[in-house]
N, C-alpha and C positions, 0 to 999 in steps of 0.2 A: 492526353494521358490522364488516368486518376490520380488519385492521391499514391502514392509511395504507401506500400505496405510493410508491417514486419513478418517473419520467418512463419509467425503462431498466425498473422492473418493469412495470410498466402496459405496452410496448413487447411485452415477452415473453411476458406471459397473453395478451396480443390475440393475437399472431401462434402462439400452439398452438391458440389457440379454433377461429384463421381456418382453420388446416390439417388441424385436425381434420375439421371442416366440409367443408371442398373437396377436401379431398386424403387422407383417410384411410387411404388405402394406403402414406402415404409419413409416418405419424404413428404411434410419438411419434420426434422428431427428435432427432438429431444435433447436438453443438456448431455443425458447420458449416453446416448446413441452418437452424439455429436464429440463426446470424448474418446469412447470408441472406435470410433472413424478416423479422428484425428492420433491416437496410440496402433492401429491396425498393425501390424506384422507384415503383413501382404499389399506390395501396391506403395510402398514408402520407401523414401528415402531424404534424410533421416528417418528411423525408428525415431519417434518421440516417447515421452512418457509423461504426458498434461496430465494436472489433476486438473477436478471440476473445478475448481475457484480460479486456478488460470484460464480456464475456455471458456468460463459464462464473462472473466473483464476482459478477454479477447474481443466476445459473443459482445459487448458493451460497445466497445472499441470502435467495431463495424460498424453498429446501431448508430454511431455515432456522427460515423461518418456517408450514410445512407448506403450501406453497402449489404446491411442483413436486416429481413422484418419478421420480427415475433408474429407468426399465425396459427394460433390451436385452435385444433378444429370445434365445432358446436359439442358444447356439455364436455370438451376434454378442460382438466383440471392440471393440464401439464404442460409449460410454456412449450410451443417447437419451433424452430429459425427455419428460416428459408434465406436462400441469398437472393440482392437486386445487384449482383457483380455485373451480371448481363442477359440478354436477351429476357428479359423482364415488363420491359416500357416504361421501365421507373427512369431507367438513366438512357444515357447516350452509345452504349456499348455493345453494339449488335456484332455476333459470329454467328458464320454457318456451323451445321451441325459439328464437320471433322475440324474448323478451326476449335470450337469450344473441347472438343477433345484432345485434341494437340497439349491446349493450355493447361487443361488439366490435369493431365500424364506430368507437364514441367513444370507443375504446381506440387504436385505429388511426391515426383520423382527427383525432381533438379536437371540440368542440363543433360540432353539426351540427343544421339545420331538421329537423321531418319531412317535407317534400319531398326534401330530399336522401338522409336515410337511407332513406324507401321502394326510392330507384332502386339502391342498393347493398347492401341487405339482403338481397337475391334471389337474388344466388350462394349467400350460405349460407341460405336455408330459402326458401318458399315465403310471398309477400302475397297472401291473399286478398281482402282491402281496405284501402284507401288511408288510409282513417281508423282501420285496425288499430293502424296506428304510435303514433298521438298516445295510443292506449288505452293502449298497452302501456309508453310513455314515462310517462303521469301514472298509472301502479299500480307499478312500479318506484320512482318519487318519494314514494307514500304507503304502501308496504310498512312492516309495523309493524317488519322488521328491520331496514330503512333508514333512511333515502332511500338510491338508487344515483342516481338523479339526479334534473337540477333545472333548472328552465327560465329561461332567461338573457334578460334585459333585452333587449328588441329594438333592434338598431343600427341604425343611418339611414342610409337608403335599401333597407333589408330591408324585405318585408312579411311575413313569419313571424320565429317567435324562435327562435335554438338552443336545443338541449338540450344538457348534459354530464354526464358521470359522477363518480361525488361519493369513487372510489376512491383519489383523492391528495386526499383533505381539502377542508374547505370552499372553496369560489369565494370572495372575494370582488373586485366590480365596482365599476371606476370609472363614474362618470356620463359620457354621450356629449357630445362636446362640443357637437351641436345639441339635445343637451336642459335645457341652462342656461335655467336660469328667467329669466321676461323680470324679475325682481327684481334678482337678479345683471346681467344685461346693461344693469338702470337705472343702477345703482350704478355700474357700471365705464365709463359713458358720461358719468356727473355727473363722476367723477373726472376725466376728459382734457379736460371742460370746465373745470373746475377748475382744472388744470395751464395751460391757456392762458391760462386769465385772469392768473394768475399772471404767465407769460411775457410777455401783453403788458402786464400794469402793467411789469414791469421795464424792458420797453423803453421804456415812456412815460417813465419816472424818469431813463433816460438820456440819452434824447434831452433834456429838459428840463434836464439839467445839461451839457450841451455846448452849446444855446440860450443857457443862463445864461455860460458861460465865452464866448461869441462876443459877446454885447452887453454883457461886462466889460473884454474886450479892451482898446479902444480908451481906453475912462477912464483903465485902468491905463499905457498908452502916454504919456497927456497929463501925467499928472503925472511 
């Protein structure tokens, strides 16, 4: 596995994968193009809102870690990045084409079903079947260089599970709150009976001494 990245690098490999992909005429990009990419409206999640001076010590970041290389083309006077994330020859990190789109989408996007990434994987490569995804999601997961991701606990009211990418470090999940064992929901149901019992011995205790001060009353008056 690589280096452990953060949220704004993860933000940055997705959005040169993406453009490579769809837009190659207009790749490798530009600080500004590369801010634009990474704030897009469409294709995100999160919405960010980077300014330039966080994406060029992002853009640094990578550089740093041989993960992006400054290449503008002959006579241009405007730095533009490319990513060496993978399939490059620079590093070790070969995907076929629908893996490198998978990751991308859950670079982009954050954890997603394989029904969802089928319908978004398609701008950048071609599905030939529908069941390709989930193949190419659990060989990514059992890659002996990996895992790149990993299939997440299914939420309630889903009927499929997400996947995520395992490139900012291990997931780990809490448990959904309709999946409490009916053990725990015993427990925590004895207790509030428990509490009222409580509650109402004390009221029994008190009424019973305000009973007791009302039929003392009177004695105490006579004498």
């Amino acid at each position: 596995m690589p280096t452990v990245l953060s949220a704004h690098e993860i933000r940055l490999i997705g959005c040169m994968l993406e453009k490579a992909a769809t837009t190659p005429d207009q790749y490798p990009l530009s600080l500004n193009a590369l801010t634009n990419a990474c704030n897009q409206k469409s294709n995100r999640d999160p919405i960010l809102e980077l300014d330039e001076r966080t994406v060029q010590q992002t853009v640094e970041a990578l550089m740093r870690k041989h993960l992006v290389l400054e290449r503008s083309g002959f006579g241009s006077r405007v730095p533009k990045y490319q990513q060496r994330f993978c399939n490059t020859g620079f590093g070790s990190l070969e995907f076929n084409s629908l893996q490198t789109a998978i990751l991308c989408e859950l670079m982009l996007r954050g954890p997603q079903t394989p029904g969802e990434l089928r319908s978004r994987v398609s701008r950048m490569c071609e599905v030939a079947d529908g069941e390709r995804i989930e193949i190419e999601l659990e060989a990514l997961a059992n890659r002996s260089d990996g895992p790149f991701t990993v299939k997440l606990q299914r939420e309630p009211g889903r009927r499929d599970s997400r996947y995520a990418h395992l490139f900012s470090g291990e997931i780990i999940e809490e448990p959904a709150a309709a999946e409490v064992s009916s053990e725990t929901r015993a427990v925590t149901h004895a207790e509030r009976i428990a509490r009222l019992e409580e509650l109402v011995a004390e009221l029994r205790q008190e009424v019973d001494q305000l009973k007791l001060q009302r039929t003392g009353a009177p004695e105490a008056d006579g004498q």
